[in-house]
N, C-alpha and C positions, 0 to 999 in steps of 0.2 A: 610429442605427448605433452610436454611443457603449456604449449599454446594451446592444446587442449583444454586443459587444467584451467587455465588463466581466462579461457575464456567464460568454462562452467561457474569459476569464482564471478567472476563480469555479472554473469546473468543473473547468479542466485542473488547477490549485489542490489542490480536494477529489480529482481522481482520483490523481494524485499522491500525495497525505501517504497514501491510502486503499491504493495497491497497496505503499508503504513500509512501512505500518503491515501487511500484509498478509504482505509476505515476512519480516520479522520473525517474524511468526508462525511461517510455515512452518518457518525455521530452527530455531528453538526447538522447535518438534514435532519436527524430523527428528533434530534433536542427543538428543534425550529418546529417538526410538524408537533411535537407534545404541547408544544406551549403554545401553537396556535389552536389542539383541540380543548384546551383548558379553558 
């Protein structure tokens, strides 16, 4: 059960920093296309 555990922790973990890392992204694309339709 432990390794269970340790795993769901793992992933919720990696999904996390992954959708962070992610909307970063987005903002950075969307801030780039505003200021190229300005």
């Amino acid at each position: 059960i432990a390794i269970i555990l340790e795993f769901f922790a793992a992933l919720i973990t990696f999904q996390q920093s992954f959708t962070r890392d992610w909307i970063l992204e987005s903002s950075f694309v969307i801030k780039d296309f505003r200021d190229r339709i300005d």
